[in-house]
C-alpha positions in Angstrom: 148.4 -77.6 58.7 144.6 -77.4 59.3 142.9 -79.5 62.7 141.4 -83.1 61.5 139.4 -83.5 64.7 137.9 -86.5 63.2 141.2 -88.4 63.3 141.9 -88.1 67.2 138.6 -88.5 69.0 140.1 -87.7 72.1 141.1 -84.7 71.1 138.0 -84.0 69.5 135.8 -84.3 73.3 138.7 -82.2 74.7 138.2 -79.4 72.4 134.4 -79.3 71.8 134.5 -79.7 76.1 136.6 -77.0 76.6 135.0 -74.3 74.2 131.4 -75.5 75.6 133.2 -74.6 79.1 134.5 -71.3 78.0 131.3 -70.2 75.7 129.2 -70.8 78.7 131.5 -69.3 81.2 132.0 -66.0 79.3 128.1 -65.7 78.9 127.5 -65.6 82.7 130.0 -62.9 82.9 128.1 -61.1 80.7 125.1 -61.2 82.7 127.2 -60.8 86.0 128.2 -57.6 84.7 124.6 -56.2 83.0 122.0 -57.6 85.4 122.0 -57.5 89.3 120.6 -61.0 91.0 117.0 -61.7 89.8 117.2 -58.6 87.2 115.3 -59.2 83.8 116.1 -57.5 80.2 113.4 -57.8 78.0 114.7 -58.1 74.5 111.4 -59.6 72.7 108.5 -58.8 74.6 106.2 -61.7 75.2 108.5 -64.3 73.6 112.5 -63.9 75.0 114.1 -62.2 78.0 118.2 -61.7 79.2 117.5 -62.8 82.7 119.6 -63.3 86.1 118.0 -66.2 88.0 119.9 -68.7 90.3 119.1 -72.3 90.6 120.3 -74.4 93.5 118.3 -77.2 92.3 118.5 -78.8 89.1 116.0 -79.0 85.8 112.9 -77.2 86.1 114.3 -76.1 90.2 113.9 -79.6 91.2 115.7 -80.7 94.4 115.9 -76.8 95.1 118.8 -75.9 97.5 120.3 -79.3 97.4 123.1 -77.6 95.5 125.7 -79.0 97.3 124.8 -82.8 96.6 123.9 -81.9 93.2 127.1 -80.7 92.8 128.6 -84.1 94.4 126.5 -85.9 92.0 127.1 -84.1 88.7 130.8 -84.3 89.7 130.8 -88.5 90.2 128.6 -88.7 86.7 131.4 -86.8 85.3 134.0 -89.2 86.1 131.6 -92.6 86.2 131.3 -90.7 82.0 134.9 -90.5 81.4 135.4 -94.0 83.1 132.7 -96.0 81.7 133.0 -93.8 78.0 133.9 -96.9 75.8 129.9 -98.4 76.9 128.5 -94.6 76.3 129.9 -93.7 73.2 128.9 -94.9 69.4 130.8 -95.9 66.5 130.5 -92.8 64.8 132.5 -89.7 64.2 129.7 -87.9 66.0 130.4 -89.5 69.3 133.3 -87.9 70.4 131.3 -84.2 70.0 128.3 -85.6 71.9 130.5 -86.3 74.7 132.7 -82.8 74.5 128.8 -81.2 75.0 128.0 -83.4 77.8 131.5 -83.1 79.5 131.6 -79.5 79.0 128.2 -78.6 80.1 128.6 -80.4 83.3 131.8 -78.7 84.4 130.2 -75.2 83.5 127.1 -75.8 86.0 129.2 -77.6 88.5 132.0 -74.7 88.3 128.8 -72.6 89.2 127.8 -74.6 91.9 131.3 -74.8 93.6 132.4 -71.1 93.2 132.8 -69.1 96.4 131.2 -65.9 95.0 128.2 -68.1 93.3 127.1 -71.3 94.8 124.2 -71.4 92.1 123.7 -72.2 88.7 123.3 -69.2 86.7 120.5 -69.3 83.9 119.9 -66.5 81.7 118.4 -67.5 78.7 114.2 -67.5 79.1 111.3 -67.8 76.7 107.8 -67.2 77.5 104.1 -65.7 76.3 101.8 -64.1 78.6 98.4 -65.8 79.4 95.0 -63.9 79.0 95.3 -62.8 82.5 98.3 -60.8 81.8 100.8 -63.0 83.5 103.3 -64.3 82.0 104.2 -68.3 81.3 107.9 -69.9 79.8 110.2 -72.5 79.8 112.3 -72.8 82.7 115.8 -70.3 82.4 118.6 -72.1 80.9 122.4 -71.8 80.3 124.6 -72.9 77.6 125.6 -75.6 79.6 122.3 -76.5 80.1 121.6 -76.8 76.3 125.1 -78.4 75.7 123.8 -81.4 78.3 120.5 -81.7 76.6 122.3 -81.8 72.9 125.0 -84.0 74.0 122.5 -86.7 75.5 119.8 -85.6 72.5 122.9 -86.6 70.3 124.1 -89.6 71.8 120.8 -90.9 71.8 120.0 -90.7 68.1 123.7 -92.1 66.7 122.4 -95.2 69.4 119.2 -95.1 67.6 120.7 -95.2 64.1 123.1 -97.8 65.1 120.4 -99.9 66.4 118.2 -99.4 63.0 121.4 -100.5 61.0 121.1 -103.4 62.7 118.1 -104.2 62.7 117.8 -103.3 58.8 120.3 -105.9 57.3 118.1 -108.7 55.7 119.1 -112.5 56.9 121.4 -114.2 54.4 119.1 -116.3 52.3 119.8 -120.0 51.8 120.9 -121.5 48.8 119.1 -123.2 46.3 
């Protein structure tokens, strides 16, 4: 009998938050086990490099070595999410995987930031271009957690979006002549 996720939502955030867990989890054993701390692999030069970084802060290093309160507060938006889901979520079947990204990617960065051997989050994944001065420029490192937060809220935002639209679309009901 093949898995309908679209008829139990719940089960539906569950699974799409556990494999964003798991994907992202794996990955950073990966580079645990092929780089050492700050160690970079470049795999397309001037575009893409397999890196090691730590961040203690969050987005772009911001609020660096507050990890410990950033780990308080990603912890207390997990639970205000679950909580406060019914005035997050959007009628649509989409919903329930937005919030399995967003749930998932927060308990991989937070699982970072709380393990004994770690107390970081662990980025890997950079893209850059060097300047004409021969140093180099990119987006900040990121995770798959990282991307799993940024699709989740990217997606949540655009089923509110088209809700809204459909809303806003329907034409008046006309009077009778």
């Amino acid at each position: 009998m093949p898995l309908n996720l679209n008829r139990n939502p719940g089960r539906t955030t569950a699974i799409v938050a556990g494999s964003v867990f798991l994907a992202d989890q794996l990955t950073k054993l990966v580079v645990l086990n092929q780089l050492g701390y700050a160690q970079e692999k470049i795999l397309i030069d001037g575009f893409f490099k397999f890196v090691h970084w730590g961040n203690t802060g969050a987005a772009w290093s911001m609020f660096h070595g507050k990890n410990e309160m950033l780990a308080v507060i990603s912890l207390l938006a997990l639970v205000a999410l679950f909580f406060f889901r019914k005035h997050f979520e959007v009628p649509h079947r989409a919903s329930p995987w937005a919030m399995g990204l967003l749930y998932g990617g927060i308990l991989g960065n937070v699982f970072d930031r709380l393990h004994p051997n770690r107390g970081h989050v662990i980025d890997f994944i950079y893209f850059y271009t060097y300047k004409r001065n021969g140093n180099e420029i990119g987006f900040p490192a990121f995770n798959i957690a990282d991307s799993a937060i940024c699709t989740g809220v990217g997606l949540l935002m655009l089923l509110s979006w088209i809700q809204e639209s459909g809303k806003q679309v329907k034409p008046e009901p006309q009077p009778q002549e």
